[in-house]
N, C-alpha and C positions, 0 to 999 in steps of 0.2 A: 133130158133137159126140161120134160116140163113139168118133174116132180118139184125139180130145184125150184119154178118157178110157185107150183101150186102150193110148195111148204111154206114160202114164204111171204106170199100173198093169198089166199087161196080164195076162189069165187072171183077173181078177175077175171075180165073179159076182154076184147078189145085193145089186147097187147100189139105195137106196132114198133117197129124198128124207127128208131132215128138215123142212128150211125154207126158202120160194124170196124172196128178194126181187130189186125190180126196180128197176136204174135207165138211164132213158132219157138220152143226148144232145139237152138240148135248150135252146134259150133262150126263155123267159117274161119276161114283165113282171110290173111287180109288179102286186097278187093276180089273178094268173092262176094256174091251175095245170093239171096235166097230166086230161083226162079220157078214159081206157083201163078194157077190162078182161080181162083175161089169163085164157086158158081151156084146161084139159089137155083134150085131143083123144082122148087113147088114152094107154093105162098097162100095158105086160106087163112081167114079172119074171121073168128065168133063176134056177132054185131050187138046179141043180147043175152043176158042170163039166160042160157036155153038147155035144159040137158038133154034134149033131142039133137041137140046141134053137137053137144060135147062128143054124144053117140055116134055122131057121124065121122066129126075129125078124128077119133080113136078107130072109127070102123066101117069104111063109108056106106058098107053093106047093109047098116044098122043106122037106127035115128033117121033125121029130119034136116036137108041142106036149108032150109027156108029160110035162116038166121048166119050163116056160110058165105061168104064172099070170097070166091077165087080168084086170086089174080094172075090177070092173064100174061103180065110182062113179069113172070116168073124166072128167065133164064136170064137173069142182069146178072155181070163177072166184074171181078176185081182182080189185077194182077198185083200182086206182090212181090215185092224185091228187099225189102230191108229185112223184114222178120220179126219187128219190134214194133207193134203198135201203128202196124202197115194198115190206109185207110185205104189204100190202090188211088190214092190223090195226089198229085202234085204239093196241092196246100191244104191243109181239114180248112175249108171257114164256112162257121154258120149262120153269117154275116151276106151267104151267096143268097139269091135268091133261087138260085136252079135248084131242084131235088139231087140228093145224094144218093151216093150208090145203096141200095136196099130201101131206102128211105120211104116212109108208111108200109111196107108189106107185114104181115103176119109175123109176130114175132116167136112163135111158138107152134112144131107141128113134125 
């Protein structure tokens, strides 16, 4: 994932999630529907051009966290049911003022 990202913007930093939705390959009958639930595992964010910091999100053994922001509310879930562009929302709106599910963590890691 984060070649896809580096190919195509490359030297970004500071990738953050807005909004994740999910859709599965799959075939149902009718009323079935999909029962999943999608869970961020770990969440860190590059704050500046650092490639001490880079060294570290590829290897935490190696580099420099100083530029690294982990976040701690890493284990936020989405349950899924449709299978098609599932936000695990009731309604998508980004008209809420509350934070969405993923919303600012680390987009890449």
């Amino acid at each position: 994932m984060r070649d896809c990202f580096d190919n195509d913007y490359p030297g970004h930093y500071l990738r953050q999630i807005k909004f994740v939705t999910l859709s599965l390959p799959t075939l149902l009958g009718p009323w079935q529907d999909v029962r999943a639930t999608l869970t961020q595992t770990s969440s860190s964010t590059l704050l500046k051009a650092d490639i001490d910091g880079v060294n570290y999100l590829n290897d935490n053994t190696t580099g420099n966290a100083a530029n690294v922001v982990t976040n701690l509310r890493a284990s936020q879930q989405i349950a899924i049911s449709s299978g098609m562009n599932d936000s695990g929302l009731f309604e998508l709106s980004f008209g809420d003022e509350r934070y969405l599910p993923f919303e600012g963590t680390g987009a890449v890691i």
